[in-house]
C-alpha positions in Angstrom: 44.7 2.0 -8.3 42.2 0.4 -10.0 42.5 -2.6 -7.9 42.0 -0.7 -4.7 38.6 0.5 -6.2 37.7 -3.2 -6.2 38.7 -4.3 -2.8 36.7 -1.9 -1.5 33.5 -2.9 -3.8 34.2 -6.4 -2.6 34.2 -4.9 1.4 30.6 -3.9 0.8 29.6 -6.7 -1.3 30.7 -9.0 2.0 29.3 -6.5 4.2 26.2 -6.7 2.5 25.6 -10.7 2.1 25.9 -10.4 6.4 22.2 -8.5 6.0 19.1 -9.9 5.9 17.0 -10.4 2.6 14.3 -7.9 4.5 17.0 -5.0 5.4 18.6 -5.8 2.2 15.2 -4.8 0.1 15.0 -1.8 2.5 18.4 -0.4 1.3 17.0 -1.3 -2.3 13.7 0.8 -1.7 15.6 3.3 0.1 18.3 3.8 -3.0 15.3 3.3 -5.8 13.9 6.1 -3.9 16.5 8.3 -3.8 17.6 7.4 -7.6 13.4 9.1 -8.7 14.0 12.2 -6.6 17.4 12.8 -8.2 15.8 12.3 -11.5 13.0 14.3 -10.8 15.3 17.7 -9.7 15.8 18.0 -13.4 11.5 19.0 -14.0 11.5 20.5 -10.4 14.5 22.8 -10.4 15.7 23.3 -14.0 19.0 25.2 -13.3 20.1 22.8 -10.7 18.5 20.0 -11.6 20.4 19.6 -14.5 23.5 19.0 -12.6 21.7 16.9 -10.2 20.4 14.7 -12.3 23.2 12.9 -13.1 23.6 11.8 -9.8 20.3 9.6 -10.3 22.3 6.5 -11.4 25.0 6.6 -8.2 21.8 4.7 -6.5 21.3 2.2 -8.8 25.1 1.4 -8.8 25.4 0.8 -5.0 22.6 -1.7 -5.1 24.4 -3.1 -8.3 27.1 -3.7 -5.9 25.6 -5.2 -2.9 24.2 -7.8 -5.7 23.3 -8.0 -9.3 20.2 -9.1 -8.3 19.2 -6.2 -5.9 20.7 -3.7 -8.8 18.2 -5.2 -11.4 15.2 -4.4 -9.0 16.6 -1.2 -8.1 16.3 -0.2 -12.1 13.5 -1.7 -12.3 11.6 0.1 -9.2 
């Protein structure tokens, strides 16, 4: 099972590589964007948000699976 889970990482990593540096810092903005919004649920919505906010590193993982790099910058952003 655990396998299967990293074929398909490996899809999107390949998937990804096929994209341009430019789309592929869009998807990073996009994500990075996405990742503060979750994170800022939590001060905006406090009954939700709490269970929302989890969801703030999901983002940062999907960059940190088109590349390492990208998933660095993602955190960073």
């Amino acid at each position: 099972m655990g396998y299967r889970i990293f074929e398909n990482a490996l899809s999107i990593h390949e998937k990804c590589n096929n994209l341009s540096y430019t789309n592929r810092l869009v998807l990073v903005a996009i994500f990075s964007g996405l990742a503060a919004v979750f994170q800022s649920v939590g001060a905006l919505f406090p009954g939700i948000g709490y269970f929302v906010s989890p969801l703030a590193t999901a983002p940062i993982i999907f960059c940190s699976i088109f590349s390492v790099r990208l998933g660095f910058l993602s955190y960073l952003l």
